[in-house]
N, C-alpha and C positions, 0 to 999 in steps of 0.2 A: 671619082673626082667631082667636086662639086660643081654646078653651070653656073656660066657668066651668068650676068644681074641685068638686065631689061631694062633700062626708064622707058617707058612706051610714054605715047602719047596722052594714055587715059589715067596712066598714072599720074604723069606729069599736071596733069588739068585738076587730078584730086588730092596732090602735093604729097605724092603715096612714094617715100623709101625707105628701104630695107634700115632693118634699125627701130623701126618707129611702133611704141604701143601702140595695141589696137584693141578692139572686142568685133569680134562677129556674132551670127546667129546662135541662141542657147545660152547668151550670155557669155561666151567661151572669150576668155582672153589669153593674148601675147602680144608675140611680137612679129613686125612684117620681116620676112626672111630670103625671100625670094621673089623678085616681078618677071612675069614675061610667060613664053609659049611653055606649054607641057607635054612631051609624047605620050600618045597612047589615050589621053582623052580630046573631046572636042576640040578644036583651033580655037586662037584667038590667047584673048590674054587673061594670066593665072598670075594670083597672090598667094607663095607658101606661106602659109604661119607657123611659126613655133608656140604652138600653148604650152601655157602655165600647167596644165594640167591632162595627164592622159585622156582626152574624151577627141580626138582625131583619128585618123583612119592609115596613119603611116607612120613612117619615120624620117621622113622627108626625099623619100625614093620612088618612083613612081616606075612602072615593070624595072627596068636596069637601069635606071639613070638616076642617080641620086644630086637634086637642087637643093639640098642644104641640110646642116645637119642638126639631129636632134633625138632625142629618147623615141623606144616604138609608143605609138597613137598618141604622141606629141605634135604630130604634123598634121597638115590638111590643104587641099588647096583650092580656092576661092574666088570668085570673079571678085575684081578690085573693084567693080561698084557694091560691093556688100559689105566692103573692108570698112571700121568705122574708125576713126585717126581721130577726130576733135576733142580726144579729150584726153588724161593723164593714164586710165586704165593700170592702176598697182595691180600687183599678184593679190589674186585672192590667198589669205592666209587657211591654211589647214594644219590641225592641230589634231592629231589622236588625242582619246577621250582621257587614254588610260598614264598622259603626259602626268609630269609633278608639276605644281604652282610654276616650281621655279623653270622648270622646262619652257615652260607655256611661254612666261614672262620673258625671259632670253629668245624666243622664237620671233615673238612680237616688236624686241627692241631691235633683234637681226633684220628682219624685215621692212622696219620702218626707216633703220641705218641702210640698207640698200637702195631701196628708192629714194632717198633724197642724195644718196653718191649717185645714182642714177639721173637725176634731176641737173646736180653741180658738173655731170662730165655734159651733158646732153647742151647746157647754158654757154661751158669753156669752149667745146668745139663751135657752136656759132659763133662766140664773139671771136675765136682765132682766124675766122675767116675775112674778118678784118684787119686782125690786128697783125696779121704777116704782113710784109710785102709780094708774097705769093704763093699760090698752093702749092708749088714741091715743097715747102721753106713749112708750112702746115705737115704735110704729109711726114715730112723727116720729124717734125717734132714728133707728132704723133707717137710712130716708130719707137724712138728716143724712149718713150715713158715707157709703148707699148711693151720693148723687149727689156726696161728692166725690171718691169713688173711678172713680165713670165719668169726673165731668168730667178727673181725672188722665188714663185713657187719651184722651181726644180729643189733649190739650194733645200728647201724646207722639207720639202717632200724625202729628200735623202737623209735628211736627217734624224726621221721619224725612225724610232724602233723600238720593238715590237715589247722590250721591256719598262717602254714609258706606260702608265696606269690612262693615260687620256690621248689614249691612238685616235679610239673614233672623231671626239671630239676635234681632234687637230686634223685630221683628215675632211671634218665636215667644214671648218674652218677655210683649208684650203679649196675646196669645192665655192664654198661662198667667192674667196679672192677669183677663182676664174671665171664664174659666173662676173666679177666686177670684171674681170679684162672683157669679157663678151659685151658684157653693157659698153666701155670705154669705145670699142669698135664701131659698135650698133653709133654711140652718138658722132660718130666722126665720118659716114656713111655719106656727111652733106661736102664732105672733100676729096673723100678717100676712091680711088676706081679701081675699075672692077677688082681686079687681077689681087690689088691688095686687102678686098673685102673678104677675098677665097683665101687668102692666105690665113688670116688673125681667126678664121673658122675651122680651117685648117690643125693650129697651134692648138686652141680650145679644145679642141675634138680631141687633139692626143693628150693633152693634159687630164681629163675627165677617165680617159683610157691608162692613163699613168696612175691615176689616183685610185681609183679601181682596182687594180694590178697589186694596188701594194695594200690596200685594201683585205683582197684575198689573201693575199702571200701572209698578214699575219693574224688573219681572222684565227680564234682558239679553236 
């Protein structure tokens, strides 16, 4: 089960929540995943990260307690004064060498089409915190989109088989869409508490594990 989410005091002072790109030391970027105490190393207060890229030292599990989740040496965790927030931090792009033109080309327009839907959820959830008359009324829309954009990737996912010629393709596809429901989360993190930040992680986690699954089931 994932651990509640922390707003500590030093987070709060460096305007540090879960949701929010970051870059730490080595250059290593993501996203803040987790605030607050960790067992098993020193006391005091820890920032999980989700990096962009395997260069972390977990999976977001620390001896048996797992604060959040994420691919292995995806994670790491951080004193929140190292965390750096001020600035936009996109995924660095990685391209094998041995890509076509047009691979390349569609990697980069995928990339560049996520961070700015990254950017447009990240803008609608602050301005909905005005433009409700209160956060349950925020929270249920949320929801609202939240689940019928999962229930969108089920319906897709079952429909995949294994005698369509662009399985991977449409399976890499739907990994992108929930990777957007994760983003959609991550920016609504300035309304949304605890309980339902562990859930939309939750949902993610088994869809990534859905996709996978079917993944294997029709790999040749």
């Amino acid at each position: 089960m994932v651990r509640t989410v922390y707003l500590t005091k030093l987070a709060e002072k460096m305007d540090l929540t879960v949701g929010l790109r970051c870059e730490i030391s080595g250059k290593r970027r993501g996203e803040v995943a987790y605030i607050g105490p960790v067992q098993g190393i020193p006391a005091g207060e820890w920032a999980g990260i989700r990096l962009d890229l395997p260069f972390g030292k977990n999976d977001g599990t620390q001896g048996s307690q797992r604060y959040f989740d994420c691919q292995p040496l995806h994670g790491v965790f951080v004193r929140p004064d190292s965390v750096n927030v001020s600035g936009d931090f996109p995924p660095f792009l990685v391209v094998q060498d041995d890509a076509s033109l047009e691979e390349k080309v569609r990697l980069v327009e995928d990339a560049r089409a996520a961070q700015r839907q990254q950017t447009s959820q990240r803008q609608k959830a602050q301005a909905s915190t005005t433009s409700f008359t209160s956060r349950a009324e925020a929270v249920d829309a949320f929801w609202s989109e939240f689940n019928d954009k999962e229930a969108n990737v089920r319906r897709t996912l079952e429909s995949i088989e294994a005698a369509s010629p662009d399985v991977g393709y449409s399976l890499d596809s739907l990994c992108t869409d929930v990777h957007g429901l994760r983003d959609l989360a991550a920016a609504a993190t300035i309304f949304l508490p605890p309980y339902d930040i562990r859930a939309t992680q939750a949902v993610t986690h088994r869809l990534l594990q859905a996709i996978d699954a079917k993944r294997t089931a029709l790999a040749p």
